[in-house]
N, C-alpha and C positions, 0 to 999 in steps of 0.2 A: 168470876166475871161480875165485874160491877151491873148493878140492877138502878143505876141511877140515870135519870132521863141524859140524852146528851146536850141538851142548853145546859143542863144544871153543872155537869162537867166544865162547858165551857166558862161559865161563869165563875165559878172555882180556878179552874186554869188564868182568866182576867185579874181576879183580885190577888192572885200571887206577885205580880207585876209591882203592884205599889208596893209589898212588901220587903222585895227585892231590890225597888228602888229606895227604899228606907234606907235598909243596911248598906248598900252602896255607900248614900250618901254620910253616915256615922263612919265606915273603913273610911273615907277620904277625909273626913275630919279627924282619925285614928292617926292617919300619914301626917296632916299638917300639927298636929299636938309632936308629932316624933321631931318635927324640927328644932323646938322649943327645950325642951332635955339635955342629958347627957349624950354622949355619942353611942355608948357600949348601950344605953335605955333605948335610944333610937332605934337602933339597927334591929334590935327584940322586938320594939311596937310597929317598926315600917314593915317586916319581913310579916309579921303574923297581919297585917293589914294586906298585904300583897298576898299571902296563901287563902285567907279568905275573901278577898276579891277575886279568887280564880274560882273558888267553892261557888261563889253567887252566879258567876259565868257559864259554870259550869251547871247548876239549876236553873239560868234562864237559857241557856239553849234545850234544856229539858221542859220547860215550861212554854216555851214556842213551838215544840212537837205537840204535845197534849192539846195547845189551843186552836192547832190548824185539825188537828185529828177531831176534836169535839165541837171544832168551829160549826154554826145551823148552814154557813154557806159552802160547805166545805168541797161540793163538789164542781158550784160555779167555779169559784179559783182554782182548783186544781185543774180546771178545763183554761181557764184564763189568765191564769199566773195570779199569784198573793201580792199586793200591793207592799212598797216596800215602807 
């Protein structure tokens, strides 16, 4: 069990976000570079842009647990609903 305060969590859990949206935004430049190519190069760079666009989705529904769990307000919202 982690010995680290839980802002500090949250904070961690926050800047995962921009990082997420980094690579997002590099897969989707990934997809439009595959239009530009050969076909058989395409279909190699759109599909491995499409598997890890699901990998990133897949750590930001992970990354949205951890920052409601480590969120400082975490119990107002849970009483009140999480803003969407």
């Amino acid at each position: 069990m982690s010995t680290m305060p839980v802002f500090e969590q949250f904070q961690m859990a926050s800047k995962i976000e921009n990082h997420l949206s980094t690579v997002a935004d590099i897969l989707l430049g990934l997809a439009c570079l595959a239009e530009t190519i050969g076909a058989e190069q395409a279909r190699v760079v759109q599909r491995l842009s499409w598997i890890a666009s699901q990998e990133c989705e897949a750590i930001r529904e992970i990354n949205r647990a951890l920052f409601q769990l480590a969120h400082p307000n975490r119990q107002h919202f849970e009483k009140e609903g999480w803003p969407t």
